[in-house]
GUZABA-123588 format. One record per atom (N, C-alpha, C): z, x, y; atom name; residue number from 1. Coordinates in Angstrom, 2 decimals. Each point is the difference from the previous one (the first is absolute). Layout:
BEGIN
{z: Z	x: X	y: Y	rose: CA	vexvex: NUM}
...
END
This chain:
BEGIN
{z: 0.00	x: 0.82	y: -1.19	rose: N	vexvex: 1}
{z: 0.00	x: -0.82	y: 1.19	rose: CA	vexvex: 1}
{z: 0.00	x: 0.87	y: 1.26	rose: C	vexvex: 1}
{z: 1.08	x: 1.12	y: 0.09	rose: N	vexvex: 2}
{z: -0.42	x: 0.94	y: 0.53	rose: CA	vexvex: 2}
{z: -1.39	x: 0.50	y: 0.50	rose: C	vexvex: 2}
{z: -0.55	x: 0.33	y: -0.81	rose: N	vexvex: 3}
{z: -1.36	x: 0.99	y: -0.52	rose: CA	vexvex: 3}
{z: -0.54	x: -1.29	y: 0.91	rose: C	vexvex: 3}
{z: -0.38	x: -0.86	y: -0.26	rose: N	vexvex: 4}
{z: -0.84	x: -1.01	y: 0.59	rose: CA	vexvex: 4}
{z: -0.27	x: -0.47	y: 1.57	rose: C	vexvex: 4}
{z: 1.56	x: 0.33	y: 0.41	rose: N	vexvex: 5}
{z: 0.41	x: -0.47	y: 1.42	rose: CA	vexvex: 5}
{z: -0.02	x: 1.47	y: 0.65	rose: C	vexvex: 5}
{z: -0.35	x: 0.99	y: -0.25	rose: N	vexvex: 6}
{z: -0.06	x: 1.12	y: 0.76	rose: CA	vexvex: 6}
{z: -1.77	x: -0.24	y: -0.09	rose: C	vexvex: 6}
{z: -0.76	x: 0.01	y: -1.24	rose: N	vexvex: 7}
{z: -1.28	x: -0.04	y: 0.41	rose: CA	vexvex: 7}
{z: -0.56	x: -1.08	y: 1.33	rose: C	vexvex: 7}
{z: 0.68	x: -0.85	y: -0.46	rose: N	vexvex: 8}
{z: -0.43	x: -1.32	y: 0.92	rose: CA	vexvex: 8}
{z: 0.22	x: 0.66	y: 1.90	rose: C	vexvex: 8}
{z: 1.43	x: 0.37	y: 0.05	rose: N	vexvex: 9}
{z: 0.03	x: 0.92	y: 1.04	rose: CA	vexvex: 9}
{z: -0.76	x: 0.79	y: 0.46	rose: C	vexvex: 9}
{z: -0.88	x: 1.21	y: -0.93	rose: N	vexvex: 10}
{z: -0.57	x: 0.74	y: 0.37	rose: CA	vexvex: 10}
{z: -1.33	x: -0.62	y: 0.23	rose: C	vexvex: 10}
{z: 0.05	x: -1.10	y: -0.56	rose: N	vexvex: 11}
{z: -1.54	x: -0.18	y: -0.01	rose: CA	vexvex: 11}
{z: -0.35	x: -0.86	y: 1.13	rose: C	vexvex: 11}
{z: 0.53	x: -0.98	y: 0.73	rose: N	vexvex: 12}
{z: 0.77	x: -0.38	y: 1.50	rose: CA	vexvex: 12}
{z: -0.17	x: 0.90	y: 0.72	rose: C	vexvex: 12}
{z: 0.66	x: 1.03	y: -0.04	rose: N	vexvex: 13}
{z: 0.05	x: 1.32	y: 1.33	rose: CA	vexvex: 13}
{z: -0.99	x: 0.69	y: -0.22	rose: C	vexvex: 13}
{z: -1.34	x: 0.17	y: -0.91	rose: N	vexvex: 14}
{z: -1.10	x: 0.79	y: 0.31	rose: CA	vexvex: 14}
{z: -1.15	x: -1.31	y: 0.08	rose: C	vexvex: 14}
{z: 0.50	x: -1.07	y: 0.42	rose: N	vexvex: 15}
{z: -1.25	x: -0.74	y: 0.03	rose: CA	vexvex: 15}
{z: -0.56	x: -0.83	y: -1.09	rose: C	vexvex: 15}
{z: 0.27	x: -0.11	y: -0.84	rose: N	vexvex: 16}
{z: -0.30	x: -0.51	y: -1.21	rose: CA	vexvex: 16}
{z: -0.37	x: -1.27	y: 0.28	rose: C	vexvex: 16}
{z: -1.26	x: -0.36	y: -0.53	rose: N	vexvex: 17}
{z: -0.50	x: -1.42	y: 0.52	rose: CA	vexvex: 17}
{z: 0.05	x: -1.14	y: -1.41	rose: C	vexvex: 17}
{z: 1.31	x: 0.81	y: -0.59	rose: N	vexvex: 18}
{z: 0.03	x: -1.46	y: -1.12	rose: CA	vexvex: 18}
{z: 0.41	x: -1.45	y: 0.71	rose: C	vexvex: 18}
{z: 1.26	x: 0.31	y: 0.68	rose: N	vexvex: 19}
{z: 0.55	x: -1.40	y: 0.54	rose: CA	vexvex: 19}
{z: -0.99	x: -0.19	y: 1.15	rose: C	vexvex: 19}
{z: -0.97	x: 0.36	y: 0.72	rose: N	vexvex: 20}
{z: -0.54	x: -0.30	y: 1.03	rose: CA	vexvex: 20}
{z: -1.09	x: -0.63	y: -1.00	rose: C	vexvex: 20}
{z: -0.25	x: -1.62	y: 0.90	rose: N	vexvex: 21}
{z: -1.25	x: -0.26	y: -0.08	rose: CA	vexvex: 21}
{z: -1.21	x: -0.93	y: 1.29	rose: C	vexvex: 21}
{z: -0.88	x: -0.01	y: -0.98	rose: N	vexvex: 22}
{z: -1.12	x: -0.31	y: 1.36	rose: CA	vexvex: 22}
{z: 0.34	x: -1.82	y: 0.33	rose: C	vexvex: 22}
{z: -0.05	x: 0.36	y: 2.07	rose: N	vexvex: 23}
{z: 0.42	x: -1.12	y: -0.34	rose: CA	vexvex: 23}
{z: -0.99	x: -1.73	y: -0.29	rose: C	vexvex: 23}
{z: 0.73	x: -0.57	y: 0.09	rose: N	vexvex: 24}
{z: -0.94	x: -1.32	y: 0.06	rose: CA	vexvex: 24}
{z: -0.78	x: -1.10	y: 0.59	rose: C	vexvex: 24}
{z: -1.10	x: -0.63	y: -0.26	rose: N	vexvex: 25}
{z: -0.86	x: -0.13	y: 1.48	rose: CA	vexvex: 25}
{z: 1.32	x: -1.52	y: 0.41	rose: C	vexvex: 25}
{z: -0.94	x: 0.14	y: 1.53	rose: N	vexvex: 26}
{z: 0.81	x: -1.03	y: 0.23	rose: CA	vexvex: 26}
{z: -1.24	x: -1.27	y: 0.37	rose: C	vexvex: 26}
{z: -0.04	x: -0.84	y: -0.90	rose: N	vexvex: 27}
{z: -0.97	x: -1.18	y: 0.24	rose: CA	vexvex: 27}
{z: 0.63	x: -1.08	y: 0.21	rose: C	vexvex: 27}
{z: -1.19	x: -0.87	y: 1.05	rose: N	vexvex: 28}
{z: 0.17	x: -1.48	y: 0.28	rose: CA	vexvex: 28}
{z: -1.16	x: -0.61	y: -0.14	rose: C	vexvex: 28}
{z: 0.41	x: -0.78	y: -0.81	rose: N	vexvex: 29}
{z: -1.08	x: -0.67	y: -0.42	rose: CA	vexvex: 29}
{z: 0.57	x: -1.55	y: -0.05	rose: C	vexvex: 29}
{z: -1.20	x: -0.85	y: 0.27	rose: N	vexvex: 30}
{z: 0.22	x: -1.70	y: 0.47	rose: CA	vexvex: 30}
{z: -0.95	x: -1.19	y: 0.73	rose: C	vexvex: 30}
{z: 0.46	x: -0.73	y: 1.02	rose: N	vexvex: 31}
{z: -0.82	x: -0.92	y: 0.19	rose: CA	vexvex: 31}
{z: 0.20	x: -0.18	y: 0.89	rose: C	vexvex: 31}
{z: -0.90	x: -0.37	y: 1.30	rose: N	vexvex: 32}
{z: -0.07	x: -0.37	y: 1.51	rose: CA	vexvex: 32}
{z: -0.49	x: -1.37	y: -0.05	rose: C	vexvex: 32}
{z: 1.05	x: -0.78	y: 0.19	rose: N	vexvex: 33}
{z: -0.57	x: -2.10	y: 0.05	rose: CA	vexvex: 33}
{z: 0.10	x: -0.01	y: 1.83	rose: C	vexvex: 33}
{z: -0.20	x: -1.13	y: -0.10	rose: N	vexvex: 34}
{z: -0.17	x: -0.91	y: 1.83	rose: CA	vexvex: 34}
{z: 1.47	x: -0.74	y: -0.26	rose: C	vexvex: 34}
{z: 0.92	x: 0.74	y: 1.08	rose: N	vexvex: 35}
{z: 1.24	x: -0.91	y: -0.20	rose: CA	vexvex: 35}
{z: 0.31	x: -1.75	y: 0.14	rose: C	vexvex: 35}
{z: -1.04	x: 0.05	y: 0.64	rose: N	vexvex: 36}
{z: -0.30	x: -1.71	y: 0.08	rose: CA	vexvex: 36}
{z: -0.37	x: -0.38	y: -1.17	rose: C	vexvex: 36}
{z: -1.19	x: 0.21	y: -0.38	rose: N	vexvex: 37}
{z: -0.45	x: -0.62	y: -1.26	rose: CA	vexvex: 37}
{z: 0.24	x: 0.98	y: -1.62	rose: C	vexvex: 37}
{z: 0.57	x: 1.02	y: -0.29	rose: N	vexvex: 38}
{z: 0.07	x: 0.47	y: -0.93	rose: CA	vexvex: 38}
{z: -1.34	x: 0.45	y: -1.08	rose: C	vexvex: 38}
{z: -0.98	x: -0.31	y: 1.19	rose: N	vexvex: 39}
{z: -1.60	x: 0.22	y: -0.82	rose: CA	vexvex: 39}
{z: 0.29	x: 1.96	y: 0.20	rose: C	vexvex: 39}
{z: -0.80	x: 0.69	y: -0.96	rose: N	vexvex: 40}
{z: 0.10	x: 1.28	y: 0.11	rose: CA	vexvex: 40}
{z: -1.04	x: 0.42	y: 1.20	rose: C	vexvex: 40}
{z: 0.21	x: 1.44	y: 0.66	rose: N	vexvex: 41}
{z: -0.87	x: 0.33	y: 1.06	rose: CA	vexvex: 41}
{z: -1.23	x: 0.74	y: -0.42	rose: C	vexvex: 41}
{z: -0.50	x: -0.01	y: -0.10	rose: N	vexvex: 42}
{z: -1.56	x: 1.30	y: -0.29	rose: CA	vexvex: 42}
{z: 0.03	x: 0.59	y: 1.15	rose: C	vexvex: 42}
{z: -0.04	x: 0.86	y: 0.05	rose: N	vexvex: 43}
{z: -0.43	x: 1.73	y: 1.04	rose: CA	vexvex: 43}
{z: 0.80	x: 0.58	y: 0.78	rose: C	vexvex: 43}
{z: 1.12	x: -0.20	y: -0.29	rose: N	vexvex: 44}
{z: 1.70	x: 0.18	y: 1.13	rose: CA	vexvex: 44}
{z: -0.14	x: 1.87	y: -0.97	rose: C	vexvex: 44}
{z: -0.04	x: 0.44	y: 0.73	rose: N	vexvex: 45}
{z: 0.32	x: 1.66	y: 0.36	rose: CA	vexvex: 45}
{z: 1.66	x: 0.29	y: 0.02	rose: C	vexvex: 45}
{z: -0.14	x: 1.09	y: -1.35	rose: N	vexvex: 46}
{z: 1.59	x: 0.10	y: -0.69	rose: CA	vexvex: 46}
{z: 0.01	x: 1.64	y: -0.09	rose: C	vexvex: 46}
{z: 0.79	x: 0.55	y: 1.27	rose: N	vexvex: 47}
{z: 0.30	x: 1.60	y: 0.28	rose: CA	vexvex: 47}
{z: 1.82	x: -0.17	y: -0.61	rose: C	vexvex: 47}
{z: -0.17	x: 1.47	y: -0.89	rose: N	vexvex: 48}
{z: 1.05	x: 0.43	y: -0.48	rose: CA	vexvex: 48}
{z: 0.21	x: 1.58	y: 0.89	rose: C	vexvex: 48}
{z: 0.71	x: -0.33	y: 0.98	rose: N	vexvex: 49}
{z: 0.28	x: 0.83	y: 0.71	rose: CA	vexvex: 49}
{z: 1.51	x: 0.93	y: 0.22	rose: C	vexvex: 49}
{z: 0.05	x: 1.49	y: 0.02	rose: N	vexvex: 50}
{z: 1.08	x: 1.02	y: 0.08	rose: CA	vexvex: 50}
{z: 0.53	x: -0.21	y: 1.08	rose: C	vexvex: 50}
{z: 1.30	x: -0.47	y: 0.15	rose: N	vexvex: 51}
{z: 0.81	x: 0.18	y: 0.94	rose: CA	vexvex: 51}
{z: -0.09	x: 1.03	y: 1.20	rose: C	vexvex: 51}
{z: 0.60	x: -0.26	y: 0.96	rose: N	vexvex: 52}
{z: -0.80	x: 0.73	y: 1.51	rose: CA	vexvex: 52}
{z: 0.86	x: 1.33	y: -0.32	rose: C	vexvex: 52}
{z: -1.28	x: 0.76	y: 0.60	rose: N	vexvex: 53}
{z: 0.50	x: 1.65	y: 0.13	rose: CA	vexvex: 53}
{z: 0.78	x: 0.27	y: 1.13	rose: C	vexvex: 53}
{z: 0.22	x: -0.76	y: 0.59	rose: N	vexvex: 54}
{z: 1.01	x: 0.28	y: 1.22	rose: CA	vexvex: 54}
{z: -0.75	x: 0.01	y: 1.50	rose: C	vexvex: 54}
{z: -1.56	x: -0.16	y: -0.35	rose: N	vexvex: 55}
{z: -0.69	x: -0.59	y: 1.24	rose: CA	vexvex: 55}
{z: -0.77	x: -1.33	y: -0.14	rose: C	vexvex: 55}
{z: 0.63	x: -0.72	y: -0.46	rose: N	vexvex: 56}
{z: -0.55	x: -1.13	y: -0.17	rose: CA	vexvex: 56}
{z: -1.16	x: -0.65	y: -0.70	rose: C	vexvex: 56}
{z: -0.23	x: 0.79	y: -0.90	rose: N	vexvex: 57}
{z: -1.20	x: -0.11	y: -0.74	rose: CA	vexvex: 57}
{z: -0.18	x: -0.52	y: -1.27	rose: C	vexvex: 57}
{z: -0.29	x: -0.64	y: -1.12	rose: N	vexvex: 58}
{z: 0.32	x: -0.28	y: -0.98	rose: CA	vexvex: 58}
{z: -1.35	x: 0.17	y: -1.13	rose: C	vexvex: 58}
{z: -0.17	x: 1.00	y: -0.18	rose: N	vexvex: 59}
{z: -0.91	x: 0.59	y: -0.89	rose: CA	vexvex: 59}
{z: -0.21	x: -0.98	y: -1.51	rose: C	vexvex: 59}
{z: -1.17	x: -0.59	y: 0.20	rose: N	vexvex: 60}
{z: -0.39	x: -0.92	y: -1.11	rose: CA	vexvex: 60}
{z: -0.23	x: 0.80	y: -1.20	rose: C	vexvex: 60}
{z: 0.52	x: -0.17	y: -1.14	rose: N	vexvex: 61}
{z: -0.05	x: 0.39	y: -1.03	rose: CA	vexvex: 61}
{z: -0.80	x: -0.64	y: -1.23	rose: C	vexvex: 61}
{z: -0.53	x: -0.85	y: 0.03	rose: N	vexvex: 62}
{z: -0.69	x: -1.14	y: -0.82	rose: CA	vexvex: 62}
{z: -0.36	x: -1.44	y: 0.98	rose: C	vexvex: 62}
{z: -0.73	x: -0.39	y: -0.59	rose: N	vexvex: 63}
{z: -0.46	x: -1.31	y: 0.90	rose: CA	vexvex: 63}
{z: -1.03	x: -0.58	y: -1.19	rose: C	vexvex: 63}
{z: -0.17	x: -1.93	y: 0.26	rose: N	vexvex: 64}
{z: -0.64	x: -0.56	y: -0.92	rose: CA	vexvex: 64}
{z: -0.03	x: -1.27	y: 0.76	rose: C	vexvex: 64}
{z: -1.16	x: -0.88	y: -0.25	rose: N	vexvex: 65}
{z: 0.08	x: -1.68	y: 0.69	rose: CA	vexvex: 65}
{z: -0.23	x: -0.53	y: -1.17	rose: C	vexvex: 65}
{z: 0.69	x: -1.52	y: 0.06	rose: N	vexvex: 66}
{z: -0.07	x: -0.51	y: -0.48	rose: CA	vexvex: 66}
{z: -1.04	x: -0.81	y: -0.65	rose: C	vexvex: 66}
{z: 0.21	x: -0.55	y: -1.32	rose: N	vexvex: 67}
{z: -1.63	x: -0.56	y: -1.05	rose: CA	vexvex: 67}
{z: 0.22	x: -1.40	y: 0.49	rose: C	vexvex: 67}
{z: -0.66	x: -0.69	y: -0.17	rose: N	vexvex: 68}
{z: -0.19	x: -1.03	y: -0.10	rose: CA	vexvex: 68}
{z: 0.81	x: -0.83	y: -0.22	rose: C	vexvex: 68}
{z: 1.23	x: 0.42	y: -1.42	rose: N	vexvex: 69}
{z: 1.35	x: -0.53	y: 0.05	rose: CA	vexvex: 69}
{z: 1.18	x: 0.62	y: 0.82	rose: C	vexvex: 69}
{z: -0.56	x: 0.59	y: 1.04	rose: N	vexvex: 70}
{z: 0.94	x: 0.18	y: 1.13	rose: CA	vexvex: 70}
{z: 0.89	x: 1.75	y: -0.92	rose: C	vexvex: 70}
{z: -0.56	x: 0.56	y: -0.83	rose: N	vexvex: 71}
{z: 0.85	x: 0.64	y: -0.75	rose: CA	vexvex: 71}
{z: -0.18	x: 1.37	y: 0.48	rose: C	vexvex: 71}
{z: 0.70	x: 0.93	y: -0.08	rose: N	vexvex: 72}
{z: 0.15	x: 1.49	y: 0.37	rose: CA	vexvex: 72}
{z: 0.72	x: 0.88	y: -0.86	rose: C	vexvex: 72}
{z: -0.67	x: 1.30	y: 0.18	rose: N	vexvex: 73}
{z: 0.98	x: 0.97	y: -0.69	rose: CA	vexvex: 73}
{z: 0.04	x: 1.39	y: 0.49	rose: C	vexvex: 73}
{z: 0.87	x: 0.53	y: 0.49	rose: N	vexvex: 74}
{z: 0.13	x: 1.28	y: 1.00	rose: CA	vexvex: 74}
{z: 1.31	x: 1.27	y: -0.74	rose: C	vexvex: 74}
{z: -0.29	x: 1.12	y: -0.34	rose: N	vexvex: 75}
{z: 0.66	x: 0.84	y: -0.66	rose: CA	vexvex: 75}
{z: 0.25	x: 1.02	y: 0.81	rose: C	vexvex: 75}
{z: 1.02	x: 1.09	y: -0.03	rose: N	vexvex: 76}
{z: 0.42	x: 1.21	y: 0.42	rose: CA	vexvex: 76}
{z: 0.92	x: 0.70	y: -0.55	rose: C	vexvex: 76}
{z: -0.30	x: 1.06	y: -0.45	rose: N	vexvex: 77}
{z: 1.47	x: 1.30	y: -0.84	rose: CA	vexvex: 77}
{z: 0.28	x: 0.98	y: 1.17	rose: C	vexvex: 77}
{z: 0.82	x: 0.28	y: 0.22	rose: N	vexvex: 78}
{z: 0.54	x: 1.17	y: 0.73	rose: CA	vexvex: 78}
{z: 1.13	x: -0.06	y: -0.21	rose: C	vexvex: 78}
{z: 0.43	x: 1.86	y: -0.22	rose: N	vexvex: 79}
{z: 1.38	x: 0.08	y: 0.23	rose: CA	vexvex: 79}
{z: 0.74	x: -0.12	y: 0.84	rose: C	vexvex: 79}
{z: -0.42	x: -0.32	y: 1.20	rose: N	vexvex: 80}
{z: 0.53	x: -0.11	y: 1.68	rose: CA	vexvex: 80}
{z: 1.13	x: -0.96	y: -0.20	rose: C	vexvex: 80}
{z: 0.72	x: -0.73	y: -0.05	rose: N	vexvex: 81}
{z: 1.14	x: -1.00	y: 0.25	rose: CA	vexvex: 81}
{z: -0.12	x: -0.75	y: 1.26	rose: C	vexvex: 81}
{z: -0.66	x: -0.08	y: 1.08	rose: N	vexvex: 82}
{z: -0.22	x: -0.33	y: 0.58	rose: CA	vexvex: 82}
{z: -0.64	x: -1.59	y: -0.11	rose: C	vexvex: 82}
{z: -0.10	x: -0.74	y: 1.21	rose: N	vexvex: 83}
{z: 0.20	x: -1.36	y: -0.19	rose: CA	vexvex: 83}
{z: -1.60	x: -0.34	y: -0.19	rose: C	vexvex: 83}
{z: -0.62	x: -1.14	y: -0.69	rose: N	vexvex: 84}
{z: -1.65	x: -0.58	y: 0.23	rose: CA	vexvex: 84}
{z: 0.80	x: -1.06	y: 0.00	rose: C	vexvex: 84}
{z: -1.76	x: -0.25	y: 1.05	rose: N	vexvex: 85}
{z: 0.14	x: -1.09	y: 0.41	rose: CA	vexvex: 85}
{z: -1.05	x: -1.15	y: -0.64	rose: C	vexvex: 85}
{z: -0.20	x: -0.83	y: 0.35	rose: N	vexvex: 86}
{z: -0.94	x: -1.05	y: -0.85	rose: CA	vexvex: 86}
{z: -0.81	x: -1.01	y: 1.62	rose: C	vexvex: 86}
{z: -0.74	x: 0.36	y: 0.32	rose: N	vexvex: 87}
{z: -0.84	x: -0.69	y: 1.37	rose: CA	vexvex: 87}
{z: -1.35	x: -0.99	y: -0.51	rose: C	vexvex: 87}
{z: 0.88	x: -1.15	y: 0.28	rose: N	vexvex: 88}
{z: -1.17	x: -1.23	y: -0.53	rose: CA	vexvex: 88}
{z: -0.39	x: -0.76	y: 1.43	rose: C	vexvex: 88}
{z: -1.57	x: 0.13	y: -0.49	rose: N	vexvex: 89}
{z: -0.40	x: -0.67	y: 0.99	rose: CA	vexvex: 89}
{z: 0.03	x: 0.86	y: 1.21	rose: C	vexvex: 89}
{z: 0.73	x: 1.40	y: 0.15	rose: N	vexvex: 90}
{z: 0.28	x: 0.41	y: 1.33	rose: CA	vexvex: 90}
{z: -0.52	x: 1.57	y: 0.23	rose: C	vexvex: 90}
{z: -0.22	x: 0.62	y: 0.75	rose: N	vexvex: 91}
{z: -0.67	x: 1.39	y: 0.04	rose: CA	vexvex: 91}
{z: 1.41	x: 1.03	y: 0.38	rose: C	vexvex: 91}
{z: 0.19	x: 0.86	y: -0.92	rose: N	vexvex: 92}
{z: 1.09	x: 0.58	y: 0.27	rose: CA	vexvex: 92}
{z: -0.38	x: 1.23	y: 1.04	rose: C	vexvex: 92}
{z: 1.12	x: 0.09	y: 1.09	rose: N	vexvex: 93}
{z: -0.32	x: 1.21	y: 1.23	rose: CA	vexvex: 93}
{z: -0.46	x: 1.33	y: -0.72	rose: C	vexvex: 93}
{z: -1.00	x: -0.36	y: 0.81	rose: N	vexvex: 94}
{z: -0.98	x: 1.63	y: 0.05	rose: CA	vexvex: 94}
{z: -1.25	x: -0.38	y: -1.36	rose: C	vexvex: 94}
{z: -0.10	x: -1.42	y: -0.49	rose: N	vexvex: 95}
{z: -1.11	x: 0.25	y: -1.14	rose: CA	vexvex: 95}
{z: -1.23	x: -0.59	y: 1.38	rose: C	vexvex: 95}
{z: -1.10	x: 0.29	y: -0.89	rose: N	vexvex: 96}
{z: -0.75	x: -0.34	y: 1.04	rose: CA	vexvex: 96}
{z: -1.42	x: -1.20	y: -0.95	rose: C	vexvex: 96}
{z: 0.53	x: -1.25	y: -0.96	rose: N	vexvex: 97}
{z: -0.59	x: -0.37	y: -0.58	rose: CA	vexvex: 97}
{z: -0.29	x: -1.04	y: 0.15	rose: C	vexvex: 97}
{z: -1.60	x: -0.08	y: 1.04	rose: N	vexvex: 98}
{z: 0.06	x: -1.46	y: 0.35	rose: CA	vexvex: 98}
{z: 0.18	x: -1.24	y: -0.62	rose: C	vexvex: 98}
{z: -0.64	x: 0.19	y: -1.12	rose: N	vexvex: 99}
{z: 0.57	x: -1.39	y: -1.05	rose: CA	vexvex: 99}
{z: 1.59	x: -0.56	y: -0.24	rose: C	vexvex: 99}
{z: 0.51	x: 1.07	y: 0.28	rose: N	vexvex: 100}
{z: 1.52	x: -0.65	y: -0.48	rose: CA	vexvex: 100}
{z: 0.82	x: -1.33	y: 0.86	rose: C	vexvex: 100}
{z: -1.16	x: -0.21	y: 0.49	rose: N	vexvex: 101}
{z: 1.39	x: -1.32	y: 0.63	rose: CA	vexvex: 101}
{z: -1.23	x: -1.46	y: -0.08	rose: C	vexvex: 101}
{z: 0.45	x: -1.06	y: -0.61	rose: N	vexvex: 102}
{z: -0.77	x: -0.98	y: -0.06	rose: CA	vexvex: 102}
{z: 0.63	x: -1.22	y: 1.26	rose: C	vexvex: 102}
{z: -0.51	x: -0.34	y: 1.00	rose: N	vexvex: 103}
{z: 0.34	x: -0.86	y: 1.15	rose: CA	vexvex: 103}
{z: 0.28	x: -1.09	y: -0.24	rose: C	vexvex: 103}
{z: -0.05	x: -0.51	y: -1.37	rose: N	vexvex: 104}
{z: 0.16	x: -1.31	y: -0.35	rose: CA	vexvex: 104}
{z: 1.93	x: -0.18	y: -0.35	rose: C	vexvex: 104}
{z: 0.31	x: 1.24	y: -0.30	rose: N	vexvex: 105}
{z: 1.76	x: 0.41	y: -0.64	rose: CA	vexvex: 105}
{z: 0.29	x: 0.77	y: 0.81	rose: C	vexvex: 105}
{z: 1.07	x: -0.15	y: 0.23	rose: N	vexvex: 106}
{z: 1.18	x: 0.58	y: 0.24	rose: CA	vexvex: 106}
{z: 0.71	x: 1.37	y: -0.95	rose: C	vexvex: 106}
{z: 0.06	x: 1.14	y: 0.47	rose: N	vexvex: 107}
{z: 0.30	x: 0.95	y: -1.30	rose: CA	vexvex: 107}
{z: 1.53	x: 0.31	y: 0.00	rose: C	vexvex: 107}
{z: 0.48	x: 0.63	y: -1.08	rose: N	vexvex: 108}
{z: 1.25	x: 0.46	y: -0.13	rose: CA	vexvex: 108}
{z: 0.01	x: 1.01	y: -0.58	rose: C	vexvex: 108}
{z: 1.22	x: 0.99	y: -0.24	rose: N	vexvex: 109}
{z: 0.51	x: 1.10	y: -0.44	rose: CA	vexvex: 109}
{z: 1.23	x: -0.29	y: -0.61	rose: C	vexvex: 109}
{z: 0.40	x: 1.15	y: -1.33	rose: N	vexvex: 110}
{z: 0.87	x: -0.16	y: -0.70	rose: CA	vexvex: 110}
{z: 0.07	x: 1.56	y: -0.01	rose: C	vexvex: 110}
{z: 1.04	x: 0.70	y: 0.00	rose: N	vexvex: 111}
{z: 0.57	x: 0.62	y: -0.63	rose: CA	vexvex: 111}
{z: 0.66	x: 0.09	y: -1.68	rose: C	vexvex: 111}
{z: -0.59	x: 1.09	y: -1.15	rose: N	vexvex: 112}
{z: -0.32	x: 0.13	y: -1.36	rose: CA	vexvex: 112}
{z: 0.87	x: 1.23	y: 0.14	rose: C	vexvex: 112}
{z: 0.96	x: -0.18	y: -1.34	rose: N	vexvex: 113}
{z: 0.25	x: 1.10	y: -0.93	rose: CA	vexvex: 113}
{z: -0.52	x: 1.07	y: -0.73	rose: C	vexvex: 113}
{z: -0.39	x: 1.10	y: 0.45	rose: N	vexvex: 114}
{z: -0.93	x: 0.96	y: -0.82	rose: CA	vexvex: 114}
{z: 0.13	x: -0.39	y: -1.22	rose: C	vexvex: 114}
{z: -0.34	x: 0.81	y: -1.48	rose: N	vexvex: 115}
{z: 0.02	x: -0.19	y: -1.12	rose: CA	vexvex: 115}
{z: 0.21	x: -0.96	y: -0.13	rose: C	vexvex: 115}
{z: 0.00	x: -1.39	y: -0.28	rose: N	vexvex: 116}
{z: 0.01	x: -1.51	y: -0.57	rose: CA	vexvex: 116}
{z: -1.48	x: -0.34	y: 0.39	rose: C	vexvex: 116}
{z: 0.30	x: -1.26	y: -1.05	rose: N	vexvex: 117}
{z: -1.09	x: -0.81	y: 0.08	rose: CA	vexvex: 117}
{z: -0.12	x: -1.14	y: 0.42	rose: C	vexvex: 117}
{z: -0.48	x: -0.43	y: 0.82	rose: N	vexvex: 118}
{z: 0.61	x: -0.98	y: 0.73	rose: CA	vexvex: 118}
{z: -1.45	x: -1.76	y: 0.35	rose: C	vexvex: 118}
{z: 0.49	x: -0.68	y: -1.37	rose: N	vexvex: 119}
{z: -0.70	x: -1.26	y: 0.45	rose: CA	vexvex: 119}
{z: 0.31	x: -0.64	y: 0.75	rose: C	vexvex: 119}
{z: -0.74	x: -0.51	y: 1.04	rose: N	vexvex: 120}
{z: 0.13	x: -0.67	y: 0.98	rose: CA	vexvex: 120}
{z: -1.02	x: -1.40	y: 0.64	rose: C	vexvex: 120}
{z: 0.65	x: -0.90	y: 0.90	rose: N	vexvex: 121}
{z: -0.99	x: -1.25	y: 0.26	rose: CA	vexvex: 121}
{z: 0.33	x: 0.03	y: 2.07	rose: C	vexvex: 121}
{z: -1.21	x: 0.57	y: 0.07	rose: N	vexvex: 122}
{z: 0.36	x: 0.07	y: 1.98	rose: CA	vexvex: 122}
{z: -1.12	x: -1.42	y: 0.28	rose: C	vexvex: 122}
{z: 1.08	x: -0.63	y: 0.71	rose: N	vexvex: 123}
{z: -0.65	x: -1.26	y: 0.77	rose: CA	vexvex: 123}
{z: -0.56	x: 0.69	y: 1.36	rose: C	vexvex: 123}
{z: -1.27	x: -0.62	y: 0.36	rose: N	vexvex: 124}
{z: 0.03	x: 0.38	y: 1.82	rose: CA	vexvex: 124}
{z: -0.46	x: -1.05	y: 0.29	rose: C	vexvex: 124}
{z: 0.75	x: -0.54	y: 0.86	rose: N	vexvex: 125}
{z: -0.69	x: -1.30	y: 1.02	rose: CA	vexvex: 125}
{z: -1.22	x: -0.17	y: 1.24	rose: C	vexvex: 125}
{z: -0.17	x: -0.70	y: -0.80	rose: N	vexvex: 126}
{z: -1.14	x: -0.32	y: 0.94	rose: CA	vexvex: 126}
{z: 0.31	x: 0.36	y: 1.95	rose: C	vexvex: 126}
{z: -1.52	x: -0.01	y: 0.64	rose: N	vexvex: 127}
{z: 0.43	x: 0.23	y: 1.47	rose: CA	vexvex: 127}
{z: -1.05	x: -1.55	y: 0.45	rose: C	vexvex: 127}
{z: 0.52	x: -0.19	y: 0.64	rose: N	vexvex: 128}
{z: -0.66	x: -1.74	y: 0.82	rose: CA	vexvex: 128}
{z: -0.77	x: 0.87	y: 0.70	rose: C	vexvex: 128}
{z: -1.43	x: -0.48	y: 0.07	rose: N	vexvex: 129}
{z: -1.13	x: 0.32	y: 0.61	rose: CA	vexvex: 129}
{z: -0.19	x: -0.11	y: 1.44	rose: C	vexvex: 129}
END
């Protein structure tokens, strides 16, 4: 038992990448409906975006619009710990992608847990013409 717990030690203090592992993506994947009517959206623009570097910026990491059944799926791995974000419907500061905002909705943001997986159902309401 000895013998075991000194290797484990040594193998810790030179780096040993047994207990280290790679980490895990962090996906959201789900469905964009019309909060009024619960019909799904087709073409709502879904940025999975890295938390701000400290100038306000939020570096898109994945992006996807929605099918026909309003459905999406957006992935990212990094070891960073740092916060993503999830921008529906909305253009996160500093992207420069004209499609991402549809005039008919209203967009929102969520803040996501790195590593998890995270199903989700984002309503956006309609805007009166």
């Amino acid at each position: 038992m000895r013998l075991l717990l000194l290797l484990l030690l040594a193998c810790v203090a030179s780096g040993c990448e047994l207990l280290e592992s790679e980490p895990a993506p962090t996906v959201v994947e789900g469905i964009v409906v019309d909060a009024q009517s619960g019909d799904p959206v087709t073409g709502i623009q879904v940025l999975l975006s890295q938390g701000s570097n400290g100038f306000g910026s939020y570096p898109t990491r994945d992006r996807d619009v929605t099918d026909t059944e309003g459905r999406f799926y957006v992935s990212y791995t990094t070891s960073d710990a740092s916060s993503l974000i999830v921008f529906v419907n909305d253009c996160a500061y500093g992207d420069s992608f004209p499609e991402c905002y549809d005039a008919r909705y209203g967009g929102l943001t969520e803040s996501v847990r790195p590593e998890r997986h995270h199903e989700v159902r984002y309503e956006l309401t309609p805007i009166e013409p």
